[in-house]
mmCIF file of the N, C-alpha and C atoms, coordinates in Angstrom:
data_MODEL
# 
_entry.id   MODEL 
# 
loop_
_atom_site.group_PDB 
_atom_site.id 
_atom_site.type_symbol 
_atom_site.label_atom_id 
_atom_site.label_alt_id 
_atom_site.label_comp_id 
_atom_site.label_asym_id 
_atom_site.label_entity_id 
_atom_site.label_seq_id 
_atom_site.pdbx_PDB_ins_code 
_atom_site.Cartn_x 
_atom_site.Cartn_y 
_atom_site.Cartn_z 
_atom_site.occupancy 
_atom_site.B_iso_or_equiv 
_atom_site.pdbx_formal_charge 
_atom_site.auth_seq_id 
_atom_site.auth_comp_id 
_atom_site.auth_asym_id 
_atom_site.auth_atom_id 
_atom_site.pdbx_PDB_model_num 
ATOM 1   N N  . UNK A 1 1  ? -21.683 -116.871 -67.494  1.00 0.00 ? 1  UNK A N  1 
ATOM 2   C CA . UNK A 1 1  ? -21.612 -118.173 -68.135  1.00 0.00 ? 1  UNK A CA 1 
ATOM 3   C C  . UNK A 1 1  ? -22.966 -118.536 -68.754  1.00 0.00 ? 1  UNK A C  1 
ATOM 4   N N  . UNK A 1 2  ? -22.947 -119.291 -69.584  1.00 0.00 ? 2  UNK A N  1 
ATOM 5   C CA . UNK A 1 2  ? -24.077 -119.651 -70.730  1.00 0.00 ? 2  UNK A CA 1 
ATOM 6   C C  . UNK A 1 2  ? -24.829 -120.723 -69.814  1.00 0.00 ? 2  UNK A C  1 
ATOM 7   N N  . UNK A 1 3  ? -26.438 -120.389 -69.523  1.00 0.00 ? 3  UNK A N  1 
ATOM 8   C CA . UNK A 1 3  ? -27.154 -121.981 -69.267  1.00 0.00 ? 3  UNK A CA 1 
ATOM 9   C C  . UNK A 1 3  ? -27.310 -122.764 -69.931  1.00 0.00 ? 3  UNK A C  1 
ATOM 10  N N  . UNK A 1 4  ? -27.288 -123.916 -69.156  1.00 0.00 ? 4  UNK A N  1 
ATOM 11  C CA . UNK A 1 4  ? -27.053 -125.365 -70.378  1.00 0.00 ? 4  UNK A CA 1 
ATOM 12  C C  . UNK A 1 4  ? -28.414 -125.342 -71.290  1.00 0.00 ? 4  UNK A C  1 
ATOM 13  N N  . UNK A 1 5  ? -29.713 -125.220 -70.522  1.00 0.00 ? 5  UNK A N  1 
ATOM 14  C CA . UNK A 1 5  ? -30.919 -124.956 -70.935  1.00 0.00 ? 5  UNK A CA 1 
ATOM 15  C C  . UNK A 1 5  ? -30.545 -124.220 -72.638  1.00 0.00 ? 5  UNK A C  1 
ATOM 16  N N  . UNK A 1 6  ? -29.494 -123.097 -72.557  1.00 0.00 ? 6  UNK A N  1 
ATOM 17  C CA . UNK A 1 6  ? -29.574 -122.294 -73.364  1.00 0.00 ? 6  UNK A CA 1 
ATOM 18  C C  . UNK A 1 6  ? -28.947 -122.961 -74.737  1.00 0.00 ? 6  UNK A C  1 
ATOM 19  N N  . UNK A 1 7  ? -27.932 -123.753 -74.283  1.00 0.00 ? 7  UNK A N  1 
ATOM 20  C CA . UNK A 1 7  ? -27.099 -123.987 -75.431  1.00 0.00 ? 7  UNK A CA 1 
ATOM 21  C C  . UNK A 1 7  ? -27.397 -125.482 -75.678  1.00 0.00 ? 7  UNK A C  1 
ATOM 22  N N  . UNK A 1 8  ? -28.532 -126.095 -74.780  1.00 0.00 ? 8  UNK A N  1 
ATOM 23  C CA . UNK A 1 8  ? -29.597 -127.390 -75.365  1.00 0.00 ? 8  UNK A CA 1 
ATOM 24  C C  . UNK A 1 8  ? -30.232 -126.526 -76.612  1.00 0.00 ? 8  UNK A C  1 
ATOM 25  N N  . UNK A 1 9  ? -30.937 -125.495 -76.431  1.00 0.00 ? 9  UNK A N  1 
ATOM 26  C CA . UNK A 1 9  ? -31.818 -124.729 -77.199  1.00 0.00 ? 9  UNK A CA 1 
ATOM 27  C C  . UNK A 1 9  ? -31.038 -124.259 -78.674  1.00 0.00 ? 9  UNK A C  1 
ATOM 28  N N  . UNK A 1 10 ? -29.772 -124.009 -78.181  1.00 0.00 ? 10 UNK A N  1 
ATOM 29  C CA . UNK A 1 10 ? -29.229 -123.428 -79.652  1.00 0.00 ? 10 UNK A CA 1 
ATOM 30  C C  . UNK A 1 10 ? -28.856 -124.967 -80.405  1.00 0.00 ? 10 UNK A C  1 
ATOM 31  N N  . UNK A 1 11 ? -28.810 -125.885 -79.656  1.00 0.00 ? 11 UNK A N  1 
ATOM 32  C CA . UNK A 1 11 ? -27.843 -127.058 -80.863  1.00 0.00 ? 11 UNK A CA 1 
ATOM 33  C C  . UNK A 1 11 ? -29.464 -127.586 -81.744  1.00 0.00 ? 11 UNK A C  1 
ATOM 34  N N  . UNK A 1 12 ? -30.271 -127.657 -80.674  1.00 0.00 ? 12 UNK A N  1 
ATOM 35  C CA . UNK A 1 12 ? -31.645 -127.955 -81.373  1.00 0.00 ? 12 UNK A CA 1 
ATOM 36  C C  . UNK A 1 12 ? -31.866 -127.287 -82.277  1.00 0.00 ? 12 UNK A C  1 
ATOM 37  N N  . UNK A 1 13 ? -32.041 -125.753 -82.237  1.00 0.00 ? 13 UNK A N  1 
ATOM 38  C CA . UNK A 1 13 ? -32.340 -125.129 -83.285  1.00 0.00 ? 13 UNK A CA 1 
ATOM 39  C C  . UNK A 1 13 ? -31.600 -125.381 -84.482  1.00 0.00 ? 13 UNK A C  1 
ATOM 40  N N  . UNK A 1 14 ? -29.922 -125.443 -84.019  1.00 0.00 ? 14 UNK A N  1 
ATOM 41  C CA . UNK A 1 14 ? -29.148 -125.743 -85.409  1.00 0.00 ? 14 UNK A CA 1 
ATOM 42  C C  . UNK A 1 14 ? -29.226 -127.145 -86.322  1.00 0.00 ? 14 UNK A C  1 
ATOM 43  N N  . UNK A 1 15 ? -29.533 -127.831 -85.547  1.00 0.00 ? 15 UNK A N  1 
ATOM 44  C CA . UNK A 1 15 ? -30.009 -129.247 -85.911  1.00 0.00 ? 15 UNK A CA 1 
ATOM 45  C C  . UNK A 1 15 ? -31.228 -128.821 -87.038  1.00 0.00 ? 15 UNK A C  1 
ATOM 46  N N  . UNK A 1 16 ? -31.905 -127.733 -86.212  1.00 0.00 ? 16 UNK A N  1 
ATOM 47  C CA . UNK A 1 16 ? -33.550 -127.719 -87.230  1.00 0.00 ? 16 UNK A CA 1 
ATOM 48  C C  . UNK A 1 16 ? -33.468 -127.040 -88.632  1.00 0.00 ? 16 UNK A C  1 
ATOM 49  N N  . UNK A 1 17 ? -32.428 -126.325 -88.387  1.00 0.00 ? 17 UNK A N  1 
ATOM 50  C CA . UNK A 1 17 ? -32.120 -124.920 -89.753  1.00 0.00 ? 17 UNK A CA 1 
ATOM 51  C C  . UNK A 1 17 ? -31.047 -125.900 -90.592  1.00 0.00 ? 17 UNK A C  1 
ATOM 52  N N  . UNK A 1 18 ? -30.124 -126.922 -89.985  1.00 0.00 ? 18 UNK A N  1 
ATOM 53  C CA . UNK A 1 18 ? -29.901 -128.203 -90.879  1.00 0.00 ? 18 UNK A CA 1 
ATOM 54  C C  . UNK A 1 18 ? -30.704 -128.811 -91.584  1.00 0.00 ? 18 UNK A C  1 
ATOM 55  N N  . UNK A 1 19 ? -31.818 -129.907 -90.997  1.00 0.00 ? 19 UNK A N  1 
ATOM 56  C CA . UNK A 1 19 ? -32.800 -130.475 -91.773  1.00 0.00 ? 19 UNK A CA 1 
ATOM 57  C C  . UNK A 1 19 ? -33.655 -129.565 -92.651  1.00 0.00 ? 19 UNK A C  1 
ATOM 58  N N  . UNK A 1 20 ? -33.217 -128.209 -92.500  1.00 0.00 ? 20 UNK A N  1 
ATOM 59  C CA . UNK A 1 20 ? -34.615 -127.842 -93.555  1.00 0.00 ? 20 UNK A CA 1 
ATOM 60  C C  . UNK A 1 20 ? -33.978 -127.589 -94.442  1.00 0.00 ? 20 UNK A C  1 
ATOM 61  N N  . UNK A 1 21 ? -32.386 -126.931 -94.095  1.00 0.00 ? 21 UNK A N  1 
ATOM 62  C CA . UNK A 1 21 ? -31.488 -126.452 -95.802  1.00 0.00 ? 21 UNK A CA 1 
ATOM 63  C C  . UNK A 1 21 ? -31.429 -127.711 -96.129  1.00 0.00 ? 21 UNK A C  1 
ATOM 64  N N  . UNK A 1 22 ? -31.005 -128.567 -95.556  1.00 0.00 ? 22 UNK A N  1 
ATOM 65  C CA . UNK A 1 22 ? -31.372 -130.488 -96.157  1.00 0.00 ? 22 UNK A CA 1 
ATOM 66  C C  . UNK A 1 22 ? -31.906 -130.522 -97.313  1.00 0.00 ? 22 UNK A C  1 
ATOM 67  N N  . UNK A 1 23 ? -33.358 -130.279 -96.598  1.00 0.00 ? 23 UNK A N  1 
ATOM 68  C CA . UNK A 1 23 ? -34.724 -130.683 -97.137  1.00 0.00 ? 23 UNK A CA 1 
ATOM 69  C C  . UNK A 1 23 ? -34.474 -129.714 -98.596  1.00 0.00 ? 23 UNK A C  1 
ATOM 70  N N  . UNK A 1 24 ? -34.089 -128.576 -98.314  1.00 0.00 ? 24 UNK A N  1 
ATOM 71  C CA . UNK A 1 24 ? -34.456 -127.087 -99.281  1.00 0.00 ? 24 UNK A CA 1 
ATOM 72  C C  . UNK A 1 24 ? -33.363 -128.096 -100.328 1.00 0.00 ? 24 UNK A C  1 
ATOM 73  N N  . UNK A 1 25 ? -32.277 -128.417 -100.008 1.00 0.00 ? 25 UNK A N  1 
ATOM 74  C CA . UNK A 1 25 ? -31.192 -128.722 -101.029 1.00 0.00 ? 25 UNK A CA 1 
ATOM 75  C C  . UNK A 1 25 ? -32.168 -129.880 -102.224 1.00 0.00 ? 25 UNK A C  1 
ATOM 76  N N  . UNK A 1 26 ? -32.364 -130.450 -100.836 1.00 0.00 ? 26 UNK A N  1 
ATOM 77  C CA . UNK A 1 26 ? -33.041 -132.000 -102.263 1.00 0.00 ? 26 UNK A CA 1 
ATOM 78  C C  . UNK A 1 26 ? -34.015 -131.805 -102.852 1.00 0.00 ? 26 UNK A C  1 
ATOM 79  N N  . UNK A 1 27 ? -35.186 -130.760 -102.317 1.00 0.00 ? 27 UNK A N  1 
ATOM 80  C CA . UNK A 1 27 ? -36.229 -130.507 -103.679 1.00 0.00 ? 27 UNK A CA 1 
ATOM 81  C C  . UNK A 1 27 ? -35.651 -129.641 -104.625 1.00 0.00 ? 27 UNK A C  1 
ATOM 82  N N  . UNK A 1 28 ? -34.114 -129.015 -104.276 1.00 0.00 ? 28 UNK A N  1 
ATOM 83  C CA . UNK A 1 28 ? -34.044 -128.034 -105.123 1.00 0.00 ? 28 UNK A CA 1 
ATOM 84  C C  . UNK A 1 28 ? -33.192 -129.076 -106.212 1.00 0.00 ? 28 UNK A C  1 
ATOM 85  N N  . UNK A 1 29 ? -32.881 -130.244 -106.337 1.00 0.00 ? 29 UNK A N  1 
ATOM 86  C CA . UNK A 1 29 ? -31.693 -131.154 -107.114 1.00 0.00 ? 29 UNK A CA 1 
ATOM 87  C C  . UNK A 1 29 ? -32.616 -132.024 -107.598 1.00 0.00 ? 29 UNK A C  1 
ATOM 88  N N  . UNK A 1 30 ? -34.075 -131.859 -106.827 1.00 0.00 ? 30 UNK A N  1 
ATOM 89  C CA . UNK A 1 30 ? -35.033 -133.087 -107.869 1.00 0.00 ? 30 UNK A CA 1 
ATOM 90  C C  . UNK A 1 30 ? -35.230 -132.267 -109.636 1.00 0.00 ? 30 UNK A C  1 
ATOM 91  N N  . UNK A 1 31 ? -34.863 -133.236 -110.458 1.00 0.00 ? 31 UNK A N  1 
ATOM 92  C CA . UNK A 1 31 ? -35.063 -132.205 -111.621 1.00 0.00 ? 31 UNK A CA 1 
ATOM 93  C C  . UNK A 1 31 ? -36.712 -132.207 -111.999 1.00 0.00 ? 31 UNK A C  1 
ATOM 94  N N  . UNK A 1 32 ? -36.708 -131.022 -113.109 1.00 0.00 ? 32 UNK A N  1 
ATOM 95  C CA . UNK A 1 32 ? -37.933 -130.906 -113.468 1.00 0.00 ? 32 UNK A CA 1 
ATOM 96  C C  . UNK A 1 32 ? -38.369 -129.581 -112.352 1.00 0.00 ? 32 UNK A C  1 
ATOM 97  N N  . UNK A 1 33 ? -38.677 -129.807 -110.914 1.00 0.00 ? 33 UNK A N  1 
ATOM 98  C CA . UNK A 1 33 ? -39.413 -129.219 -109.982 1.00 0.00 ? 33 UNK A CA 1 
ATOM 99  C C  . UNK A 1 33 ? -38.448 -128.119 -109.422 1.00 0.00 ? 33 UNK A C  1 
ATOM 100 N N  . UNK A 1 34 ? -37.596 -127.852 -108.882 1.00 0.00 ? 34 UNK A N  1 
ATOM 101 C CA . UNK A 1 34 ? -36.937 -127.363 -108.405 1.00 0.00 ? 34 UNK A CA 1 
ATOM 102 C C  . UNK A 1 34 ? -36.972 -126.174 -107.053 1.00 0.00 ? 34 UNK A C  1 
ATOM 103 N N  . UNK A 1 35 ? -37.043 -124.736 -107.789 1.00 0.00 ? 35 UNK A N  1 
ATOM 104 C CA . UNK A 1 35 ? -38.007 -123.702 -107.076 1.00 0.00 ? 35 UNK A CA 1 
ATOM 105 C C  . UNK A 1 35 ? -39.328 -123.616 -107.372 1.00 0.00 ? 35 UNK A C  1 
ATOM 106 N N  . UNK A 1 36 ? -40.190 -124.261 -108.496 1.00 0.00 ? 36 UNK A N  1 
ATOM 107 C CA . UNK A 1 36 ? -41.919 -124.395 -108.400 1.00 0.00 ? 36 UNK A CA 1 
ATOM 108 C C  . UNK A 1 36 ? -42.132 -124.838 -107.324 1.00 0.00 ? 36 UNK A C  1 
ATOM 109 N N  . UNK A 1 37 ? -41.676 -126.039 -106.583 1.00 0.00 ? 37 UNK A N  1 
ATOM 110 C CA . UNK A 1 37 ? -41.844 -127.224 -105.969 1.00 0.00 ? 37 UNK A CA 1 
ATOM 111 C C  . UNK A 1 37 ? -41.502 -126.551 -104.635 1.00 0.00 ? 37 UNK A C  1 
ATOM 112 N N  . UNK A 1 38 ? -40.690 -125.463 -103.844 1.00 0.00 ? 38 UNK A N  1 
ATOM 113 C CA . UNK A 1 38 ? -40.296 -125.039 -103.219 1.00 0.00 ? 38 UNK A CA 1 
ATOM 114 C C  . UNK A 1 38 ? -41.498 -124.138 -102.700 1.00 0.00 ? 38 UNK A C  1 
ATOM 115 N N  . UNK A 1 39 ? -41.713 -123.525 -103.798 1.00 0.00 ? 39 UNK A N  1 
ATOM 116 C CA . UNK A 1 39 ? -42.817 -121.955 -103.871 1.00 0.00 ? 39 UNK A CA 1 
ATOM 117 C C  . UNK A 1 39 ? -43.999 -122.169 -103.704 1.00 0.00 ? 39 UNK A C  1 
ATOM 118 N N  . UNK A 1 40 ? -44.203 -123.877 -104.117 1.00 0.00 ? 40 UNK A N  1 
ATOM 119 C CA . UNK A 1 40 ? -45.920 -124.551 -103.997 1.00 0.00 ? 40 UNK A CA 1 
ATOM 120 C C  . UNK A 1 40 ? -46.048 -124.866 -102.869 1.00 0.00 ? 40 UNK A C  1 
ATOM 121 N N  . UNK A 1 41 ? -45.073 -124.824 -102.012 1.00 0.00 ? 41 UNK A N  1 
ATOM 122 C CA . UNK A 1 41 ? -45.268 -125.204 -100.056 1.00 0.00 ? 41 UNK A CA 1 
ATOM 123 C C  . UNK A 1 41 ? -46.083 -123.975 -99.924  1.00 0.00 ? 41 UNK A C  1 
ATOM 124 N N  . UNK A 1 42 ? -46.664 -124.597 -98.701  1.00 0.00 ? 42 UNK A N  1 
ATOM 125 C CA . UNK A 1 42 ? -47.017 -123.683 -97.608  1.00 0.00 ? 42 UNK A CA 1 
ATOM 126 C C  . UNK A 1 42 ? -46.678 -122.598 -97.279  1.00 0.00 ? 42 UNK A C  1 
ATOM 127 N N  . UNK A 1 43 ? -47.099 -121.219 -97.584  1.00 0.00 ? 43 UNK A N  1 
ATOM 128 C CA . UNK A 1 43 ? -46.443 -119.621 -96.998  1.00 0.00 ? 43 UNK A CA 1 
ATOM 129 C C  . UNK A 1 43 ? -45.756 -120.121 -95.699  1.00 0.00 ? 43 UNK A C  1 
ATOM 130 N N  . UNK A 1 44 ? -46.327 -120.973 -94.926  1.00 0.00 ? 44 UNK A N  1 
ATOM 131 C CA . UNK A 1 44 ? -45.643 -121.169 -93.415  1.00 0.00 ? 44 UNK A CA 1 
ATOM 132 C C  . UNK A 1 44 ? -44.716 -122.593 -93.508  1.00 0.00 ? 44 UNK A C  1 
ATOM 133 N N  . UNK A 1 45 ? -44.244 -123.068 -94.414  1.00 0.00 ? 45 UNK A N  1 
ATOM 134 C CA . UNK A 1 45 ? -43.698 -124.165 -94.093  1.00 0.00 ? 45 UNK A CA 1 
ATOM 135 C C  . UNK A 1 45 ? -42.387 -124.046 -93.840  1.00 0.00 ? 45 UNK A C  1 
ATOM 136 N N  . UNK A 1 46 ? -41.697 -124.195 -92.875  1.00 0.00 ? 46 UNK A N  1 
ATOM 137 C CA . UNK A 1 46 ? -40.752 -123.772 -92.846  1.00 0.00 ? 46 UNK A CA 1 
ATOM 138 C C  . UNK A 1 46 ? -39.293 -123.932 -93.742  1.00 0.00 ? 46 UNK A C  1 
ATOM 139 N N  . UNK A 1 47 ? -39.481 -124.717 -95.025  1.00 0.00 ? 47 UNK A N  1 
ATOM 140 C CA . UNK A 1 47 ? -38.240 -125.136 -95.888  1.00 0.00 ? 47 UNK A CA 1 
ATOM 141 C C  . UNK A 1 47 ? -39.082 -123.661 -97.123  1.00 0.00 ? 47 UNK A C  1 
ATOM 142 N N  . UNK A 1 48 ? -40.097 -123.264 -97.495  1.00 0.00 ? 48 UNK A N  1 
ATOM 143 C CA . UNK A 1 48 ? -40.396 -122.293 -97.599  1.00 0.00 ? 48 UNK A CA 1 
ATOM 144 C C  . UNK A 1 48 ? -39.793 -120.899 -97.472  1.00 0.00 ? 48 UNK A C  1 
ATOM 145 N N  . UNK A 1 49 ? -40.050 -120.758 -95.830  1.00 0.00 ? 49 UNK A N  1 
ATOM 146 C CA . UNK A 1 49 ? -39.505 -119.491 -95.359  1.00 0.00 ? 49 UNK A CA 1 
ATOM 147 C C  . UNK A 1 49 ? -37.734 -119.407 -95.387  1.00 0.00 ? 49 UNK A C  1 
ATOM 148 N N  . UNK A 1 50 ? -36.942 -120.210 -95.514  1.00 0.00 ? 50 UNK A N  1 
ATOM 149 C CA . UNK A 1 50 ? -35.847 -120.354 -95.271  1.00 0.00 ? 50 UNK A CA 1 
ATOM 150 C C  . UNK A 1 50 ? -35.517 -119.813 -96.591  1.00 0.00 ? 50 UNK A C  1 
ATOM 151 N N  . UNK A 1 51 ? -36.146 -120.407 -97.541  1.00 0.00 ? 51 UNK A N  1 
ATOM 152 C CA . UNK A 1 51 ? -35.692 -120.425 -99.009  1.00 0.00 ? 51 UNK A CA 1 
ATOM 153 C C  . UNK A 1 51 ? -36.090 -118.959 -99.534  1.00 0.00 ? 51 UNK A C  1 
ATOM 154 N N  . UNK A 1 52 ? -37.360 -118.313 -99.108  1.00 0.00 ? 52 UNK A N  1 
ATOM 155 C CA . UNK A 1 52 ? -37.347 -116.799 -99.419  1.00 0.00 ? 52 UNK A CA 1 
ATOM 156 C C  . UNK A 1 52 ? -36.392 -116.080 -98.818  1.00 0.00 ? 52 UNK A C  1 
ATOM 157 N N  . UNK A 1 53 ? -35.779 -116.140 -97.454  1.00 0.00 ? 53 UNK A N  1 
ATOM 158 C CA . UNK A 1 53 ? -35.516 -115.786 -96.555  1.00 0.00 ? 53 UNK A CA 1 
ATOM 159 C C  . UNK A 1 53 ? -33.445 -115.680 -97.459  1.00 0.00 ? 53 UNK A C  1 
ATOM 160 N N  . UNK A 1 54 ? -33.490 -117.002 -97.898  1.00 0.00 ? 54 UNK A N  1 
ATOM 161 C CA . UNK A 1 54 ? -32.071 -116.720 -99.057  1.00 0.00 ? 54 UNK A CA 1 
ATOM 162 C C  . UNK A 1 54 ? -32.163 -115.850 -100.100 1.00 0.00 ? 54 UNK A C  1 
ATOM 163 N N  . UNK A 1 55 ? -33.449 -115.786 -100.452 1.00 0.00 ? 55 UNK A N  1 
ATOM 164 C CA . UNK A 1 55 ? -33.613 -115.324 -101.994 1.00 0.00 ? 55 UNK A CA 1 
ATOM 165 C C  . UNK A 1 55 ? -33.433 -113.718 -101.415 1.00 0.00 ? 55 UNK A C  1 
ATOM 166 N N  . UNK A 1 56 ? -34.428 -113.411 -100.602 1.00 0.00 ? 56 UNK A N  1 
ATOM 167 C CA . UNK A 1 56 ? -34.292 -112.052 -100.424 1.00 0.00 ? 56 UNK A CA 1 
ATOM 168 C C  . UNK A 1 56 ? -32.739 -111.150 -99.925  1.00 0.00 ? 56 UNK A C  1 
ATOM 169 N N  . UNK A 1 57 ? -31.919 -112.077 -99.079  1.00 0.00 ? 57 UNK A N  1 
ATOM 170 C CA . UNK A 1 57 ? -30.837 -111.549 -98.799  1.00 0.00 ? 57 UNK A CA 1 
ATOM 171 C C  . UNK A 1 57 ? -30.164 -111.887 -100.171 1.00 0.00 ? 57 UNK A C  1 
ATOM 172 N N  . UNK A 1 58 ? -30.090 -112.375 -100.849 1.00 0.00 ? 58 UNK A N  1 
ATOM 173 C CA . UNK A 1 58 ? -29.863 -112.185 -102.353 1.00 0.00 ? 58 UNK A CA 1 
ATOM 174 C C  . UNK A 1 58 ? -29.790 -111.479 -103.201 1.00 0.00 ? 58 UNK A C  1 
ATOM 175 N N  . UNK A 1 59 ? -31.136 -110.915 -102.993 1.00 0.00 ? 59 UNK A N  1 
ATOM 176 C CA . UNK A 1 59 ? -31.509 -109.828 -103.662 1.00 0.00 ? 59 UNK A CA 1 
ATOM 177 C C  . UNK A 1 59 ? -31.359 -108.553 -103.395 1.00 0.00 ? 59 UNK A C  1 
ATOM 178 N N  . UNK A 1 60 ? -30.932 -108.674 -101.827 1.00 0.00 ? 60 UNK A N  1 
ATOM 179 C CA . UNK A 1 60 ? -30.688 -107.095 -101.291 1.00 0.00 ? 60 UNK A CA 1 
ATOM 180 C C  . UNK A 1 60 ? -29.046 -107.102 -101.372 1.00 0.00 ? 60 UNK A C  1 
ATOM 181 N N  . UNK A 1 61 ? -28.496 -107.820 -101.517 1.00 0.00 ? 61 UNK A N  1 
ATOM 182 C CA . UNK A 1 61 ? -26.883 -108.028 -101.727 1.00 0.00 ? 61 UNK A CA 1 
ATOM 183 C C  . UNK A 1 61 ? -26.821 -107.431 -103.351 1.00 0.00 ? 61 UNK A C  1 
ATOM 184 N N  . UNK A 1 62 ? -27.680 -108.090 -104.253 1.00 0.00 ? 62 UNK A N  1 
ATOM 185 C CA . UNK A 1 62 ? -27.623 -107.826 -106.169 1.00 0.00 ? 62 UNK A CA 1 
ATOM 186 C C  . UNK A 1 62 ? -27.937 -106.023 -105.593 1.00 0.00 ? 62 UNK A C  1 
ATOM 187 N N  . UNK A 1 63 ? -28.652 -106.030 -105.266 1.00 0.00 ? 63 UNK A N  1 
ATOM 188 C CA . UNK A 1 63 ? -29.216 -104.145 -105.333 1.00 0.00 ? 63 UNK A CA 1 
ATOM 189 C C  . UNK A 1 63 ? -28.523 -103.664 -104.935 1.00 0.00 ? 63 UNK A C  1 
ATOM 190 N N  . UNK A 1 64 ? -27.607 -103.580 -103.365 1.00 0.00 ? 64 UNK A N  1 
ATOM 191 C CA . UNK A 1 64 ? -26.622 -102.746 -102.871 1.00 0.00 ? 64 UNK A CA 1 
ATOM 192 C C  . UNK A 1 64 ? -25.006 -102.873 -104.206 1.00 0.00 ? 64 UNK A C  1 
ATOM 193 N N  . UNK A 1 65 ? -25.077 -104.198 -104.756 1.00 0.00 ? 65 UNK A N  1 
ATOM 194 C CA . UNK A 1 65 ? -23.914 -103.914 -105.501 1.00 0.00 ? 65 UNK A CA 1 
ATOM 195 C C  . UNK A 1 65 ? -24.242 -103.059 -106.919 1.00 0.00 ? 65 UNK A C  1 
ATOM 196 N N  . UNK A 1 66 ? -25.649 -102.965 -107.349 1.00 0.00 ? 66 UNK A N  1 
ATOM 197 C CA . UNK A 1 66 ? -25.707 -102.624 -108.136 1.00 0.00 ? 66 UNK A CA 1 
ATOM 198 C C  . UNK A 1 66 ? -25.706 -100.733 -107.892 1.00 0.00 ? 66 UNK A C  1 
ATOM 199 N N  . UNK A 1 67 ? -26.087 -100.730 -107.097 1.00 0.00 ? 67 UNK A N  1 
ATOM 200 C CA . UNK A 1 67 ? -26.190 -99.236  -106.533 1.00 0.00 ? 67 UNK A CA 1 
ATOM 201 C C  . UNK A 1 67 ? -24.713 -98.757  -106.160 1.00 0.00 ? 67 UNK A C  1 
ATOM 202 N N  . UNK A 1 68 ? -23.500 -99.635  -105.937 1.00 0.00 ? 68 UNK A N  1 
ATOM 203 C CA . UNK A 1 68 ? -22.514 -99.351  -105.424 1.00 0.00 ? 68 UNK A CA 1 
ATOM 204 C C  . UNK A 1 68 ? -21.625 -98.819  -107.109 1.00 0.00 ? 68 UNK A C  1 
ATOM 205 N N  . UNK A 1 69 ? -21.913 -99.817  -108.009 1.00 0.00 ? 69 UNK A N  1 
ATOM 206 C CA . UNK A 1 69 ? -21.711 -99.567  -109.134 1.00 0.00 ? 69 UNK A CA 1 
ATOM 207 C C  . UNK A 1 69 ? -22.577 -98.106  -110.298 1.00 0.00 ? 69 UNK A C  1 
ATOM 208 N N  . UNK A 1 70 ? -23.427 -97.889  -109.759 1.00 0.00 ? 70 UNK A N  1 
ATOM 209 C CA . UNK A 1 70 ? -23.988 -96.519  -110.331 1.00 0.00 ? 70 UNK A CA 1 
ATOM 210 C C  . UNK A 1 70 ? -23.124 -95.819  -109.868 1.00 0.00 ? 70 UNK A C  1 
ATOM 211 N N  . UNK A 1 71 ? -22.914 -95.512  -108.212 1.00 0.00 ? 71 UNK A N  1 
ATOM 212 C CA . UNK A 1 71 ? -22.447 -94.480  -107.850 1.00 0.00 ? 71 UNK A CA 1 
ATOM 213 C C  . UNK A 1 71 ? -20.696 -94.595  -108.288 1.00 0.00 ? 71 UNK A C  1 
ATOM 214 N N  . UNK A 1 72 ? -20.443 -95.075  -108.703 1.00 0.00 ? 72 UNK A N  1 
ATOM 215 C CA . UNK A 1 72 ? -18.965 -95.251  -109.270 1.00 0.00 ? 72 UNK A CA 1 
ATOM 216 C C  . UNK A 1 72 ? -18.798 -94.861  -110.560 1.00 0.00 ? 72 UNK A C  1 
ATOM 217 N N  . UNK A 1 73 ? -19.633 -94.726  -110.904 1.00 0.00 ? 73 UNK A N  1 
ATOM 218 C CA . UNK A 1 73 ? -20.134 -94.413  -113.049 1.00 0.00 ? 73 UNK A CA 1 
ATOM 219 C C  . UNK A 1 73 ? -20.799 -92.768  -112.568 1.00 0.00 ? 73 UNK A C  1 
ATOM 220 N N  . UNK A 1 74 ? -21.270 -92.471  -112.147 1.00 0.00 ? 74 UNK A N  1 
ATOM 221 C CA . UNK A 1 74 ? -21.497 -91.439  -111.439 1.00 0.00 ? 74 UNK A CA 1 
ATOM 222 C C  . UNK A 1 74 ? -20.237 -90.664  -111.451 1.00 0.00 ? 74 UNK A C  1 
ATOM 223 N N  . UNK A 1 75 ? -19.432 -91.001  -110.689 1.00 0.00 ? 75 UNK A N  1 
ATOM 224 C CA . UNK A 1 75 ? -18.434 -90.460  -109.957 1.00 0.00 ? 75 UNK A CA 1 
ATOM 225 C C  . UNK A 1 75 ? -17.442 -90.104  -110.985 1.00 0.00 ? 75 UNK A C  1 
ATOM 226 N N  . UNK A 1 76 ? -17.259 -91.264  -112.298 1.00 0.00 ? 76 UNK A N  1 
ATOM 227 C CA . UNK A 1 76 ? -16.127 -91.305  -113.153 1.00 0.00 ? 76 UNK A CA 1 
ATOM 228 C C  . UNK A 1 76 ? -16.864 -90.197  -114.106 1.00 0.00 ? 76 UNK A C  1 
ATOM 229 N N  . UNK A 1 77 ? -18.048 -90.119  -114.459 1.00 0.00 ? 77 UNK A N  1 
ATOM 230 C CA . UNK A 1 77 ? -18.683 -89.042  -115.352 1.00 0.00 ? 77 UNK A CA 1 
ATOM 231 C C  . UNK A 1 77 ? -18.286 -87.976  -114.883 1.00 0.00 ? 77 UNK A C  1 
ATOM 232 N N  . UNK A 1 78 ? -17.931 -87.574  -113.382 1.00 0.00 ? 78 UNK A N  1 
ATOM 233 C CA . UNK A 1 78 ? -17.949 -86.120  -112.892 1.00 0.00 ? 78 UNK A CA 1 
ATOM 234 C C  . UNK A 1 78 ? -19.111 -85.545  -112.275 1.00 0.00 ? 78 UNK A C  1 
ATOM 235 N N  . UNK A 1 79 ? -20.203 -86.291  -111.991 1.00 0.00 ? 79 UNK A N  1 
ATOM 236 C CA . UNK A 1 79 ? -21.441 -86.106  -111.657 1.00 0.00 ? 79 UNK A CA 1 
ATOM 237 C C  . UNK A 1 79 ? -21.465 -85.592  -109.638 1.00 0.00 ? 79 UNK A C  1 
# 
């Protein structure tokens, strides 16, 4: 069975990874600023890290599909 200790700890955390996509949403809807305004935080701030932390699984999602699609053009060439 789960300690309460434990699942105090997880609602907190989810509470915290709430307020920061929050936070990430509304500088990203202020116009004008958007991701500058995001990227000009702090390497450690944590609405920062969250927001690379999307971009990069982003980006490794665009590359695996794009690689999934070579090897299919590949395949139809006869290669």
């Amino acid at each position: 069975m789960e300690q309460p200790e434990n699942k105090i700890y997880q609602l907190i955390r989810e509470k915290r990874m709430r307020e920061i996509r929050e936070e990430m949403e509304r500088i990203l809807r202020t116009p004008g600023a958007g991701e500058k305004a995001i990227e000009s935080l702090d390497r450690d701030h944590p609405v920062r890290r969250e927001y690379v932390r999307i971009k990069n699984y982003a980006r490794e999602k665009e590359l695996k599909e794009h690689k999934r699609i070579r090897e299919q053009i590949k395949k139809a060439k006869g290669g």
